[in-house]
PABATOR-811487 format. One line per 3 residues: for each residue y, x, z of C-alpha. Coordinates in nm, 3 decimals. Each point is the difference from the previous one (the first is absolute). Layout:
residues N
Y,X,Z ~ ...
//
This chain:
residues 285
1.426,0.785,0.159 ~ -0.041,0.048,-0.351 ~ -0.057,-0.279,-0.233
-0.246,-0.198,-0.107 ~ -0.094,-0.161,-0.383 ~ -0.299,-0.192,-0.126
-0.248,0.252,-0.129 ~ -0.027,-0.125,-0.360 ~ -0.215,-0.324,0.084
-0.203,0.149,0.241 ~ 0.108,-0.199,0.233 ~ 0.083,0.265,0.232
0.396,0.055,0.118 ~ -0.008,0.415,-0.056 ~ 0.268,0.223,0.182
0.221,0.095,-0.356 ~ -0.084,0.368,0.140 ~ -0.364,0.070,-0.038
-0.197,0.297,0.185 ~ -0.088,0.223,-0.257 ~ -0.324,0.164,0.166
-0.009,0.300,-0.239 ~ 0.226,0.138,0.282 ~ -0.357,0.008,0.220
-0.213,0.207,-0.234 ~ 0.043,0.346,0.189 ~ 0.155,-0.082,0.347
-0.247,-0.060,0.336 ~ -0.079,-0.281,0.172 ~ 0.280,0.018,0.292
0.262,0.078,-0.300 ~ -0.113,-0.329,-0.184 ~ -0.015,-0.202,0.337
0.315,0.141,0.114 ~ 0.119,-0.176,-0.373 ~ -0.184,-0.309,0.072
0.264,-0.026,0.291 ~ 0.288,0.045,-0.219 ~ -0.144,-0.277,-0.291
-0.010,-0.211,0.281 ~ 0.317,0.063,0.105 ~ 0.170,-0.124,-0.296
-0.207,-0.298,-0.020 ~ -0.191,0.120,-0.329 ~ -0.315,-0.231,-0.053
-0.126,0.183,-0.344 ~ -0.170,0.251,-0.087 ~ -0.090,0.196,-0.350
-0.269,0.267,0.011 ~ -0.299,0.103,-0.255 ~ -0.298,0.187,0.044
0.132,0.299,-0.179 ~ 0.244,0.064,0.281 ~ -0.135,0.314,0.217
-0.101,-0.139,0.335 ~ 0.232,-0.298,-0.040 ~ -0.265,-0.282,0.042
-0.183,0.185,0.282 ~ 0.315,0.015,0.161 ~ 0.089,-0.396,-0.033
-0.409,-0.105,0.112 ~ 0.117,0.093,0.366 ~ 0.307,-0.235,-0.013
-0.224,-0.301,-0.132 ~ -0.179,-0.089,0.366 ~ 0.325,-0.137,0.169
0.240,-0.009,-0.335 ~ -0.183,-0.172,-0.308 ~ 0.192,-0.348,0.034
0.357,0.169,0.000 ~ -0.079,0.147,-0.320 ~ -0.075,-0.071,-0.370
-0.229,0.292,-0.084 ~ -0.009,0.109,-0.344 ~ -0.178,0.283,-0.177
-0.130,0.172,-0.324 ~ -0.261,0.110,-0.235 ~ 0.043,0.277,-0.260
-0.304,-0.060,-0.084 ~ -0.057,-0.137,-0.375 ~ -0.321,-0.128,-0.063
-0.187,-0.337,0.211 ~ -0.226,0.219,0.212 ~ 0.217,0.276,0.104
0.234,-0.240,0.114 ~ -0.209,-0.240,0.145 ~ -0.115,0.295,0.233
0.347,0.175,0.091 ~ 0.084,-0.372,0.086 ~ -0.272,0.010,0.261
0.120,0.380,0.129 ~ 0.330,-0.140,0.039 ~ -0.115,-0.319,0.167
-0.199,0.207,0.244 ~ 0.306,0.317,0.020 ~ 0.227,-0.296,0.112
-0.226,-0.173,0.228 ~ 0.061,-0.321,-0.129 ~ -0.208,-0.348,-0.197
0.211,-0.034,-0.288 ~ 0.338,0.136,-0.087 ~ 0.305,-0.267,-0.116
0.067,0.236,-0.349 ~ -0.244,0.256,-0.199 ~ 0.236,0.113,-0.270
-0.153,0.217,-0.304 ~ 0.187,0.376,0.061 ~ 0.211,0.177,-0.268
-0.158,-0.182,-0.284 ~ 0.271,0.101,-0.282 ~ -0.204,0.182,-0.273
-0.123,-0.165,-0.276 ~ -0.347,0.070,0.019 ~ -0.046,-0.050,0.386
0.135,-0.313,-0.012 ~ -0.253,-0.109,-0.296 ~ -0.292,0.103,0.227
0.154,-0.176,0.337 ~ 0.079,-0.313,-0.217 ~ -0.340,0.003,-0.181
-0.355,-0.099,0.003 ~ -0.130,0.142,0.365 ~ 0.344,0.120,0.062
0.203,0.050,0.354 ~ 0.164,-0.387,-0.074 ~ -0.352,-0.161,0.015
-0.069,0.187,0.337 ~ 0.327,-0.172,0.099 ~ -0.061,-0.329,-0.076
-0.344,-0.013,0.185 ~ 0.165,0.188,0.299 ~ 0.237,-0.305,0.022
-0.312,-0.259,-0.096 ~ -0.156,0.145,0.291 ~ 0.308,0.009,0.214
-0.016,0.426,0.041 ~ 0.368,-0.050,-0.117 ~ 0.265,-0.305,-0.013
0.230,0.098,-0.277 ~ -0.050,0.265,-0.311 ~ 0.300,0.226,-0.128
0.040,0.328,-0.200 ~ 0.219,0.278,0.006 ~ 0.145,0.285,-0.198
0.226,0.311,0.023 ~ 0.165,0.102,-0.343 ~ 0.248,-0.072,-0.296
-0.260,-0.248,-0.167 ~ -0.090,-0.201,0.303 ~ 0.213,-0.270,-0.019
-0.107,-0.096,-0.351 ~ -0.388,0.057,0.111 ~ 0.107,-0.222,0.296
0.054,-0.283,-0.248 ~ -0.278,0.084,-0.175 ~ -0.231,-0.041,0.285
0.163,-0.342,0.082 ~ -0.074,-0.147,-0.336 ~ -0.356,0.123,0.031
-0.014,-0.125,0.376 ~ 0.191,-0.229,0.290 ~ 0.038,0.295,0.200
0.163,-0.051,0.369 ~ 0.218,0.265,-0.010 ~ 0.137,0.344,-0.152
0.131,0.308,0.094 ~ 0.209,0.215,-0.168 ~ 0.274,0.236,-0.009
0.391,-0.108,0.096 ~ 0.332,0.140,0.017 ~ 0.357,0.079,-0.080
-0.036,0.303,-0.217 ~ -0.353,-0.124,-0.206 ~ 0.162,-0.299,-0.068
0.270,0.186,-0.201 ~ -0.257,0.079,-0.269 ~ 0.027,-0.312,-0.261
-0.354,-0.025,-0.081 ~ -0.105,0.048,0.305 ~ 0.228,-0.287,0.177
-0.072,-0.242,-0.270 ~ -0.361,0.041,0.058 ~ 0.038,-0.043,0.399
0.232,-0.295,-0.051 ~ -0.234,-0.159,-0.204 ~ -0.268,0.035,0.254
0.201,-0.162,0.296 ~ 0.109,-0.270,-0.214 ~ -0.371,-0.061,-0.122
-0.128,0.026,0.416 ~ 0.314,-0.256,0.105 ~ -0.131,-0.194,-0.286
-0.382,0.014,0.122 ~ 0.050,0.046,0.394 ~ -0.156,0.324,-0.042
0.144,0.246,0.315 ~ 0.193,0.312,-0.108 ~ -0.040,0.326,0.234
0.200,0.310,-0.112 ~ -0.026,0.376,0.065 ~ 0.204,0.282,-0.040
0.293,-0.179,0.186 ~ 0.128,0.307,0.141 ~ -0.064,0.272,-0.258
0.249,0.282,-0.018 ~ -0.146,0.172,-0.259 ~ -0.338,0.204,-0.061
-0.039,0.306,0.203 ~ 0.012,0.235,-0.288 ~ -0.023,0.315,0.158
0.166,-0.082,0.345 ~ -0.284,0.048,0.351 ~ -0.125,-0.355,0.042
0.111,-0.055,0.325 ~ -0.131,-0.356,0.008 ~ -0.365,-0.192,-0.088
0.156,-0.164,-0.280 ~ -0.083,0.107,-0.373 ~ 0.392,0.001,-0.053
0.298,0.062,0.185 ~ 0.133,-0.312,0.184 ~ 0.358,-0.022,0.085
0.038,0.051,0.358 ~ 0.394,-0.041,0.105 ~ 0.027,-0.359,0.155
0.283,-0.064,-0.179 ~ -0.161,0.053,-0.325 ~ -0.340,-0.144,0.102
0.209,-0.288,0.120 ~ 0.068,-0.027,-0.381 ~ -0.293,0.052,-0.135
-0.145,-0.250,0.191 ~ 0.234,-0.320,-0.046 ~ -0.012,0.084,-0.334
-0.355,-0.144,-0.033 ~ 0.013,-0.267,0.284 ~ 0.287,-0.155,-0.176
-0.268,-0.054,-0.306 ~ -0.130,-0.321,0.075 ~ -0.356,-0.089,0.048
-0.045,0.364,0.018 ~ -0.232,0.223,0.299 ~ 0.125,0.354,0.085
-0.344,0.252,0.074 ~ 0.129,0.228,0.205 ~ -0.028,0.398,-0.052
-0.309,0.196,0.071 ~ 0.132,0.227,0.325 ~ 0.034,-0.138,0.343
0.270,0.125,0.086 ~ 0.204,-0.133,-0.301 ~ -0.111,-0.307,0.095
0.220,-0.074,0.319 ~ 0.279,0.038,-0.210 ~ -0.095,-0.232,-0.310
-0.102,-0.271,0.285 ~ 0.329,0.069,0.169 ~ 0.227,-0.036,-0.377
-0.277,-0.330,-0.077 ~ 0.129,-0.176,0.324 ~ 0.407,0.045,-0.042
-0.072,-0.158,-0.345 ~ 0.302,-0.216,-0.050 ~ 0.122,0.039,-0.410
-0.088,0.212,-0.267 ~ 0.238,0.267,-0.082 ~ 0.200,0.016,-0.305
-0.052,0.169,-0.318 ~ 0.262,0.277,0.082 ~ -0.184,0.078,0.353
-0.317,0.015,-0.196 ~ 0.136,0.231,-0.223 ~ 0.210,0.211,0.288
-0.326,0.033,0.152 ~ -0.169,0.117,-0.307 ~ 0.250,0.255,-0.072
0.022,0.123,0.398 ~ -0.348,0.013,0.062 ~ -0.085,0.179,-0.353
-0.269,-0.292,-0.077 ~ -0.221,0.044,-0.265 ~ -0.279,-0.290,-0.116
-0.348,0.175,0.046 ~ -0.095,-0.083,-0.393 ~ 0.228,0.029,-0.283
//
């Protein structure tokens, strides 16, 4: 089974590989309860999804009737200001059949002047903080997907005690200086605060330029298990730190499979023998 950490100070022990849901947005319901079967397989007892995801939600409310205690349910708002977020909260309560959901993270907020409204006067934070008030939610985190999100991270932690972030992690991002210095300041300042790191874009490959997407993810994941293998390790051996896994389903068998041989992170010359073999290439440069 794969392993377990304390979830920031939740409270909660989360599987180190967590169900990225995005992997739900366009499938049916027998495909996503056929991968309900194999999350439960490999013992995984989180899971990450947002109400920008497709169908994803709709596709978890099913699963909540006989599943809700074996999971920590977490979603998302896009939405910037108090009102829109205080109703896609509601849509997502009702999509996912469920009272209250253990995290409501704010989505993607990375640009300047998003962030000003969602942190503002009538903003997507103070929808947040009455969702928890009125126990709609348990825990509040926020998210992001670019170059600058590390540093907005920390920004948003100064302006808030947020439960948790997300953000992206691994091998070849974190050979561009600023951006590593701005990531390993984050984790240091979360270790510091209790404040639970998830990552994404664990298994990137590279973008898919001009290549046929042959998968639902937005880039091309690696897909040998050798090299997922890699790829994977790599960020379990981080401490403290939660692997999302990759928006396809059928990816995800093999991440779950490379999660639960976990044994020692791989050394800089695999890292960089995978790199160079697999033709990696970090989605932003």
């Amino acid at each position: 089974m794969i392993e377990t950490a304390e979830f920031g100070s939740t409270g909660h022990a989360s599987t180190r590989t967590i169900f990225g849901a995005a992997a739900l947005g366009r499938v049916s319901q027998a495909d996503a309860d056929r991968t309900l079967d194999v999350l439960l397989q490999y013992g995984i007892n989180h899971i990450d999804t947002a109400a920008s995801y497709g169908d994803a939600e709709l596709r978890i409310g099913p699963w909540m009737a006989s599943h809700r205690p074996d999971f920590f349910l977490a979603t998302k708002t896009g939405e910037r200001t108090y009102q829109g977020a205080w109703d896609e909260l509601h849509r997502s309560l009702e999509r996912l059949q469920v009272a209250q959901v253990d995290l409501w993270q704010l989505h993607a907020l990375f640009e300047q002047d998003e962030w000003d409204v969602a942190m503002g006067p009538g903003g997507a934070l103070e929808a947040a903080i009455e969702a928890r008030d009125r126990g709609l939610v348990r825990f509040i985190g926020v998210t992001g997907h670019s170059l600058t999100v590390p540093r907005m991270h920390i920004r948003s932690l100064e302006r808030f005690e947020f439960d948790s972030v997300l953000f992206p992690l691994n091998y070849p991002l974190m050979q561009n200086p600023p951006y590593a210095a701005d990531a390993q300041a984050l984790i240091a300042l979360c270790r510091e605060r209790g404040v639970a790191i998830q990552t994404i874009k664990g298994i990137c490959r590279r973008p898919w330029g001009d290549r046929d997407r042959t998968r639902a993810t937005w880039y091309e994941p690696l897909e040998d298990q050798a090299a997922l293998d890699r790829a994977v390790h790599w960020i379990l051996s981080q401490p403290n730190v939660f692997l999302n896994t990759a928006g396809d389903i059928d990816v995800l068998p093999k991440i779950l499979d490379a999660a639960n041989r976990f044994e020692a992170a791989p050394s800089e010359a695999q890292m960089e023998q995978l790199v160079r073999e697999q033709a990696m290439e970090p989605l932003w440069a």
